[in-house]
C-alpha positions as CSV (number, residue, x, y, z in Angstrom):
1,X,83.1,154.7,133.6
2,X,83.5,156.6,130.4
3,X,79.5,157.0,128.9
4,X,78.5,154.7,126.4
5,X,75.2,155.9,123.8
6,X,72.3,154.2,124.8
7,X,71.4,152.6,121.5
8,X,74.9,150.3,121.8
9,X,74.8,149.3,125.6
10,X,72.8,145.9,125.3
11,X,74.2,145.1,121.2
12,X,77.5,144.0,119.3
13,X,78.5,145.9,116.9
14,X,81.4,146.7,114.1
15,X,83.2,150.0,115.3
16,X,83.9,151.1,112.3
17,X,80.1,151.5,111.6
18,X,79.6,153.1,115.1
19,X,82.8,156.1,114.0
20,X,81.4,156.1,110.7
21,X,78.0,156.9,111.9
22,X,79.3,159.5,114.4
23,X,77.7,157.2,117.8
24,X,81.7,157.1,118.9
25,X,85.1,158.1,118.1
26,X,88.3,155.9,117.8
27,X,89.1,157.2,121.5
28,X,85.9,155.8,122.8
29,X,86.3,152.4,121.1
30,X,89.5,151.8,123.6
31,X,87.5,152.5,126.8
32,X,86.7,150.8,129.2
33,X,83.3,151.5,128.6
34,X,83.3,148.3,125.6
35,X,84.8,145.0,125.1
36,X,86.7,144.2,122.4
37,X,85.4,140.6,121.0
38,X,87.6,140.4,118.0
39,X,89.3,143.2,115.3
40,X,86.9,145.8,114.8
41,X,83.5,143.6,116.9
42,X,82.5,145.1,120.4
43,X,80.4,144.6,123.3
44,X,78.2,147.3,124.8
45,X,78.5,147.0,128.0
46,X,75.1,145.4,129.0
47,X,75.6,142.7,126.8
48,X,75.9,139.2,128.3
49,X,78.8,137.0,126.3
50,X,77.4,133.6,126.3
51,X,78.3,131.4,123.5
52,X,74.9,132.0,121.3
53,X,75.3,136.0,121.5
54,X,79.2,135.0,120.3
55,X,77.9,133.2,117.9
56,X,75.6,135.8,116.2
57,X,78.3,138.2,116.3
58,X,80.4,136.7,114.1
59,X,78.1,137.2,110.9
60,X,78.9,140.9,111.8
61,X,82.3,139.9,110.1
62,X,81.6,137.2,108.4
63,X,78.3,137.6,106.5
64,X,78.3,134.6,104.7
65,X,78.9,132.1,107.8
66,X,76.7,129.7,108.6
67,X,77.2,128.2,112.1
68,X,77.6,124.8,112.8
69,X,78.9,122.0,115.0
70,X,78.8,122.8,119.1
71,X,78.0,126.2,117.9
72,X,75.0,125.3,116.0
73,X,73.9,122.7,118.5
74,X,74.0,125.6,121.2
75,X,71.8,128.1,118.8
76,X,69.0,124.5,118.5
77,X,69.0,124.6,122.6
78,X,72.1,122.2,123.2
79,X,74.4,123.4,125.5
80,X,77.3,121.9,124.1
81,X,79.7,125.0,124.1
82,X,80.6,127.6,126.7
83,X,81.3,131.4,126.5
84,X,84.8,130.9,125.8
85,X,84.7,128.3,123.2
86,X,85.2,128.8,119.6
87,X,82.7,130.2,117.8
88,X,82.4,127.1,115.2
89,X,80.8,128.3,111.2
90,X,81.4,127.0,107.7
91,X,81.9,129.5,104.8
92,X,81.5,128.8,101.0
93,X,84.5,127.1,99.4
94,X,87.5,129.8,98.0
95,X,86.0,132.7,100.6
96,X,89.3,134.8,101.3
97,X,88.1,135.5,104.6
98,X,91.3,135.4,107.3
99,X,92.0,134.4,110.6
100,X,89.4,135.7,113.1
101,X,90.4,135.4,117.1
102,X,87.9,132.7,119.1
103,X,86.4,131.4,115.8
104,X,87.2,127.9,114.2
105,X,86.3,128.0,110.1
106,X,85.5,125.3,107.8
107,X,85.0,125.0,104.0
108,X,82.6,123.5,101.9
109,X,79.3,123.7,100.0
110,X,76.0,123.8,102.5
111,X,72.5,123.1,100.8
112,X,71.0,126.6,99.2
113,X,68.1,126.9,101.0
114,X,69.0,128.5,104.3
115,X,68.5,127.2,108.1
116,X,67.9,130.4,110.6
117,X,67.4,130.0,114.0
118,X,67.0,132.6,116.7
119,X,68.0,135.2,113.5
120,X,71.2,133.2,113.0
121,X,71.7,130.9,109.4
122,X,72.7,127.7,111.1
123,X,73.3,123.8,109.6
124,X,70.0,122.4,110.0
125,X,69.7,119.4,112.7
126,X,70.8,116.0,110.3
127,X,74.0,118.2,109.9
128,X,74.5,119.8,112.9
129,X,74.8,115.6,114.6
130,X,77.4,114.4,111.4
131,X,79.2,117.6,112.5
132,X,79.3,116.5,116.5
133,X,80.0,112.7,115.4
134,X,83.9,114.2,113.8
135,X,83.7,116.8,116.6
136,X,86.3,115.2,119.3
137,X,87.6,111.5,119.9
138,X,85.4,109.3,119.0
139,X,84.0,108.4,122.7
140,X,83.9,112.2,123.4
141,X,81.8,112.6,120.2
142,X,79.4,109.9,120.8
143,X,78.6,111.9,124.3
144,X,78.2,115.1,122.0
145,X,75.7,112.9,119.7
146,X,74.0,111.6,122.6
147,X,73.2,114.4,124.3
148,X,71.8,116.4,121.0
149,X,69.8,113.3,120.0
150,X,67.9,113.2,123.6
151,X,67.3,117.0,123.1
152,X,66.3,117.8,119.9
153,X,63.7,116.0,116.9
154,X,66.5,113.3,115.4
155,X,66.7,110.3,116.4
156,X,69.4,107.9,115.8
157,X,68.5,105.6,112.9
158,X,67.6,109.1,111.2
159,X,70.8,110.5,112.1
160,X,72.7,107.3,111.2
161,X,70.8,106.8,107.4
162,X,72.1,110.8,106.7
163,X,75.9,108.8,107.8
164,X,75.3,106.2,105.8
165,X,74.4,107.9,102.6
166,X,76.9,110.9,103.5
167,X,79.6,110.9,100.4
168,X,81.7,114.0,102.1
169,X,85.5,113.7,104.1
170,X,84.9,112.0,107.7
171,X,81.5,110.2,106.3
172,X,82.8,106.9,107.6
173,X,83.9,108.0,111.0
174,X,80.9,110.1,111.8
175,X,78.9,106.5,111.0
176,X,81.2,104.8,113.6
177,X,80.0,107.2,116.2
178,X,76.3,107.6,115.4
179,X,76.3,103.4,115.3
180,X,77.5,103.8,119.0
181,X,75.4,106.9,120.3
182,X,71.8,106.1,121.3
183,X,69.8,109.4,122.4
184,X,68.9,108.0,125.9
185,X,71.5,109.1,127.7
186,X,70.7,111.6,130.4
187,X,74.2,113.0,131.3
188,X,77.4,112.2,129.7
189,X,78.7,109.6,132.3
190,X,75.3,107.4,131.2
191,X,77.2,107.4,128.0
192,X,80.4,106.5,129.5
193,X,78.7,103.8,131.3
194,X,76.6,102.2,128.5
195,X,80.0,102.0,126.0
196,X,81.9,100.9,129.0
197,X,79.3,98.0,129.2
198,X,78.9,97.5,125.5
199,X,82.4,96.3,124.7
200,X,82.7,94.1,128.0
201,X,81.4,90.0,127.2
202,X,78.4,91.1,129.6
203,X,75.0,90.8,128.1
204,X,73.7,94.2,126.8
205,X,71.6,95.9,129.3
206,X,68.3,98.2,128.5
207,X,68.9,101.7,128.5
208,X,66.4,103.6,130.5
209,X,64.3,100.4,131.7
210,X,61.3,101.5,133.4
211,X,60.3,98.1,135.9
212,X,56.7,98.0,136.3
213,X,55.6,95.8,139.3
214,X,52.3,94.9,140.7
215,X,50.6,96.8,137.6
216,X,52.1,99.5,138.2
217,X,55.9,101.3,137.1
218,X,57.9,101.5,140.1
219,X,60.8,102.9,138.4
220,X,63.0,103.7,135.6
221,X,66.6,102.8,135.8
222,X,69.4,103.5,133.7
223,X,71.0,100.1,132.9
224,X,68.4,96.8,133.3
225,X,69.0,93.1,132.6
226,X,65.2,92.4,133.2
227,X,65.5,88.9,132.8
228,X,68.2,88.8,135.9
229,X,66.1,91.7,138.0
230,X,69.7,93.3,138.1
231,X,70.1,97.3,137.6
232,X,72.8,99.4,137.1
233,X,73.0,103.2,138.4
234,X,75.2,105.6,138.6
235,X,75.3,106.9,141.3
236,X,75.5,110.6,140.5
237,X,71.6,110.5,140.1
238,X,71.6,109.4,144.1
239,X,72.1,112.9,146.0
240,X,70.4,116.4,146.8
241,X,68.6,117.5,150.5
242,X,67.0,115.5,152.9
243,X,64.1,115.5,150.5
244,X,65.8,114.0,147.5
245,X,67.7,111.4,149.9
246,X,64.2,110.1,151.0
247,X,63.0,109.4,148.1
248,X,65.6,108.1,146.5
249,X,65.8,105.4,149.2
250,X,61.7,105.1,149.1
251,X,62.7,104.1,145.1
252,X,65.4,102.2,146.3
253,X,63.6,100.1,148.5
254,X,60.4,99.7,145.9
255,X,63.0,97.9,143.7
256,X,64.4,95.5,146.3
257,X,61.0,94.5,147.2
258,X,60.2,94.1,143.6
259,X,63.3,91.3,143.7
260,X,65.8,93.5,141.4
261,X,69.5,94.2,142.7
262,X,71.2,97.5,142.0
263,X,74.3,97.9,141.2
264,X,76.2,101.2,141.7
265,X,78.7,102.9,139.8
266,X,80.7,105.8,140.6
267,X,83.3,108.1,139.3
268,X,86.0,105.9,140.9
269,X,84.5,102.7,139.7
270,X,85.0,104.3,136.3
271,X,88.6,104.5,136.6
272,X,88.8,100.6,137.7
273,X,86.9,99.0,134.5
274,X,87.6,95.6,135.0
275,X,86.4,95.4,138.4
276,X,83.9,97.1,137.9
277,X,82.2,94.9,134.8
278,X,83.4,91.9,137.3
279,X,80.9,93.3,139.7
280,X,78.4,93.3,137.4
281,X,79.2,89.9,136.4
282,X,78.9,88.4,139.6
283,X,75.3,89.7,140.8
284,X,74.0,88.4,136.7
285,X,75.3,85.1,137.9
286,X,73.8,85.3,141.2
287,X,70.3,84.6,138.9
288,X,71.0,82.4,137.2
């Protein structure tokens, strides 16, 4: 492999800077020795390309970014974008900058005082949800607002007061989804699950129920309609080793004893909705 100076093997940098400075010539730019991330951004080769090290990158070109959306949500410890996903940031309104590969740009005015995290300027958390809420279909975005409420120190009526006092283009529609999204959710499919039963005529469960008999909690469950003893789980959280299996079935069995029923959804229950809440409907009236 063609030799690569030590001082650029584990950065990014602009090759223009590295000629310029005499580290590398033109010649060793198009070796195989770096990878080309954009026009004039490499990789040393010790560099690993995950979406945050993309992200910092980019204020090489564009020093006046801030990032935001998936991007930002990934830099505040959200996983909400891969390697290969745009590279989301906002610049000031009239910047001339052009068309950068594997980088999605936005305009408008961000608050002066400045947001860094991990070294990168970033929208702070309030906007970094609004920007999730208008980031994909509206079910789609309530999963992306779910899953960066449960992880980071917003909560939802926060989240939904900064929609309802928002004035800017997609105010209304980033309200819509933060009214929807919750924060307990603890994988996307809970989401799924809970709007799935929300606009069904069931009664609205409790998210994360935690059923305490004897004195003592027994369990936590993901969907509960206490006053029925009838929870509702999807059954992606029942699986693993031998380990996991017995005690999932030890929990499973503390709950029956307790009196409660548990329904179980899957991924193909998901796909047959109205059966599905019919289920659900039939062990509520089983109670009554």
């Amino acid at each position: 492999m063609p030799s690569c100076p030590p001082e650029l093997r584990a950065v990014v940098f602009r090759g223009s800077d590295a000629v310029r400075g005499g580290q590398l010539t033109p010649a060793h730019l198009r070796s195989t020795a770096f990878r080309a991330l954009a026009r004039d951004l490499y990789a040393g080769p010790d560099v690993v390309l995950d979406h945050r090290t993309r992200a910092a990158a980019v204020r090489l070109l564009l020093p006046s970014a801030v990032v935001c959306g998936r991007s930002a949500a990934v830099l505040w410890g959200v996983p909400l974008a891969g390697p290969a996903d745009d590279v989301e940031v906002t610049l000031p309104p009239g910047s001339t900058a052009g068309r950068i590969h594997g980088v999605a740009v936005r305009r408008r005015a961000l608050p002066p005082e400045e947001v860094v995290v991990r070294g990168v300027p970033v929208t702070d958390l309030v906007r970094t949800g609004l920007d999730l809420a208008v980031a994909a279909p509206r079910d789609d975005a309530v999963v992306l607002v779910d899953r960066f409420l449960g992880a980071v120190p917003v909560d939802q009526p926060e989240l939904l007061a900064a929609a309802v006092a928002d004035r800017s283009r997609g105010a209304r529609r980033a309200e819509d989804v933060v009214r929807l999204a919750d924060g307990l959710a603890e994988s996307p499919t809970e989401t799924v699950v809970r709007l799935l039963l929300h606009r069904s005529r069931l009664p609205r469960p409790v998210a994360q129920f935690r059923v305490v008999h004897g004195g003592r909690e027994i369990a936590r469950v993901d969907f509960a309609w206490p006053g029925h003893r009838v929870a509702l789980e999807y059954d992606g959280r029942w699986h693993g080793g031998t380990e996991q299996f017995a005690r999932d079935r030890a929990r499973l069995n503390r709950l029956t004893a307790a009196g409660w029923r548990v329904v179980f959804v899957t991924a193909e229950d998901l796909r047959h909705p109205t059966a599905l809440v019919a289920r659900v409907a039939a062990e509520l009236s089983r109670s009554m």
